[in-house]
C-alpha positions as CSV (number, residue, x, y, z in Angstrom):
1,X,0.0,0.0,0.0
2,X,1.4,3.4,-0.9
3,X,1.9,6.5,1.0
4,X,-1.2,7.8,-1.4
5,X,-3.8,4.4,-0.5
6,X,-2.9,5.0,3.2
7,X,-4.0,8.3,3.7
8,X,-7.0,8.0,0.6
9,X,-8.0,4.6,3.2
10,X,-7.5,6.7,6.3
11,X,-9.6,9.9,5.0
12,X,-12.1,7.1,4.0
13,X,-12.6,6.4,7.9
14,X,-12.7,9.7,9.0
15,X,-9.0,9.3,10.1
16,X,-6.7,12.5,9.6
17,X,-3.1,11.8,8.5
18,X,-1.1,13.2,11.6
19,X,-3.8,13.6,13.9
20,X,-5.1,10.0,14.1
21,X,-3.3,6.8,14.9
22,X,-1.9,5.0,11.2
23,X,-4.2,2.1,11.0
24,X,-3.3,-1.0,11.4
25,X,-1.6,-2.8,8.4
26,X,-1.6,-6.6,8.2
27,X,1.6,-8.9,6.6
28,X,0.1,-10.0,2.9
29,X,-1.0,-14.0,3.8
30,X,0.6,-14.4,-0.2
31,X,3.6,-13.6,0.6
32,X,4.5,-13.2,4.4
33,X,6.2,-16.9,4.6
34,X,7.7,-16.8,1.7
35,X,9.0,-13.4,2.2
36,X,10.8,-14.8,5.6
37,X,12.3,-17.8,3.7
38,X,14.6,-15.6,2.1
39,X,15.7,-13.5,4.6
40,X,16.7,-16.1,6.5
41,X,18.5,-17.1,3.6
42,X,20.5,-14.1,3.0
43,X,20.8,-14.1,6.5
44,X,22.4,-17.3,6.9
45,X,25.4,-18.0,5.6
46,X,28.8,-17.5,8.0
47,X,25.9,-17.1,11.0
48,X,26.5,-19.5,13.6
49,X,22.9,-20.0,13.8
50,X,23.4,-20.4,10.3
51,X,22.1,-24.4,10.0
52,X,19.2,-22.8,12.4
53,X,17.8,-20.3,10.2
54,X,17.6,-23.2,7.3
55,X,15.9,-25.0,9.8
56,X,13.4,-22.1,10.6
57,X,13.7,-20.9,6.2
58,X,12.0,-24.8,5.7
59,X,9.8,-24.3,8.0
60,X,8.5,-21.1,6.2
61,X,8.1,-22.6,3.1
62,X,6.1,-25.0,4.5
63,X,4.2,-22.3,5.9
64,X,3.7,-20.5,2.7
65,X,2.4,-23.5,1.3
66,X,-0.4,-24.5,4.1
67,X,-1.1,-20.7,3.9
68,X,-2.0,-20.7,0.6
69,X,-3.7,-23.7,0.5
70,X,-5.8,-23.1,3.6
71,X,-9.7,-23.7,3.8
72,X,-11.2,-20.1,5.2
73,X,-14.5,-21.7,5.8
74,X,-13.6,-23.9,8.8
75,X,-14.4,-23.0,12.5
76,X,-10.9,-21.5,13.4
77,X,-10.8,-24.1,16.6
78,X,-10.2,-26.9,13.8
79,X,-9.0,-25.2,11.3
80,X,-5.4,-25.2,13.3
81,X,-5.4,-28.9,13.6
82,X,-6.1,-29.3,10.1
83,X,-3.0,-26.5,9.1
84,X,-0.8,-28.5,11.4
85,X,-1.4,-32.3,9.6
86,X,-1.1,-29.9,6.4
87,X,2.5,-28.5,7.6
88,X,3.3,-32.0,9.0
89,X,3.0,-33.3,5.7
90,X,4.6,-30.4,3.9
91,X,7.9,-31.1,6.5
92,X,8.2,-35.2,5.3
93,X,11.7,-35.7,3.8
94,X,12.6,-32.6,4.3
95,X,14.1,-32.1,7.7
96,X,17.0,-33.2,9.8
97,X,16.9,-36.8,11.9
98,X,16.0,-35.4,14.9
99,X,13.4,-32.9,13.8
100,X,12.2,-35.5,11.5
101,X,11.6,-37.7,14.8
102,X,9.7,-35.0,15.6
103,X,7.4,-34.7,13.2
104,X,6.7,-38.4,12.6
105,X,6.1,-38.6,16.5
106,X,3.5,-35.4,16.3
107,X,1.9,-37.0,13.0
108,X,0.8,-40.0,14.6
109,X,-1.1,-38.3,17.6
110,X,-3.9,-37.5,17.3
111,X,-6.3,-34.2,17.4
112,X,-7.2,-34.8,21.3
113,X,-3.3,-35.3,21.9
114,X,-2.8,-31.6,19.7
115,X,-5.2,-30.1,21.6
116,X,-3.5,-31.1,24.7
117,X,0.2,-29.9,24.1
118,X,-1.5,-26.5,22.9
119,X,-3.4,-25.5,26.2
120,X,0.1,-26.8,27.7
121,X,2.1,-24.4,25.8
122,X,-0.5,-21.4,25.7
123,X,-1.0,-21.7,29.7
């Protein structure tokens, strides 16, 4: 969005440029993964967190791809399980032993055992 769109938009709510807090701009869903992948890339080489960030740059592009391809018509309390067996499958063959463990391990549980782990992690 240019400078131009972002005060036409703000005048549009009755916002004044200056006098009234900028609204809110969201990342673009197209490209906000993707858009990560490859600055972690740049980022990466000679960085001792360098086999890290490709770690975190796979992950992205897995997130791109679930992002993308995710239904908007689902009730959002499913619609993360069904992102995460998405992402799961997106990972396969792609990742190192241990993170590959991982995954297999949290592809096998099932929805009750996701929904566990994440009231453990958000508490």
């Amino acid at each position: 969005m240019s400078q131009d769109d972002t005060t036409a938009a703000m005048a549009a709510a009755g916002l004044v440029p200056g006098h009234s807090p900028a609204p809110l701009r969201l990342p673009r869903p197209d490209r906000l993964f993707a858009a990560r992948a490859a600055r972690l890339r740049q980022l990466a080489p000679g960085n001792p967190l360098e086999d890290w960030m490709g770690f975190v740059a796979q992950l992205c592009d897995a997130q791109q791809t679930v992002a993308l391809a995710a239904a908007q018509d689902q009730d959002p309390e499913s619609q993360w399980l069904h992102d995460l067996q998405a992402l799961l499958d997106q990972l396969q063959g792609k990742l190192g032993a241990a993170a590959e463990t991982a995954r297999y391990t949290l592809k096998q549980q099932k929805d009750a055992a996701h929904q566990a782990l994440a009231a453990r992690i958000i508490k």
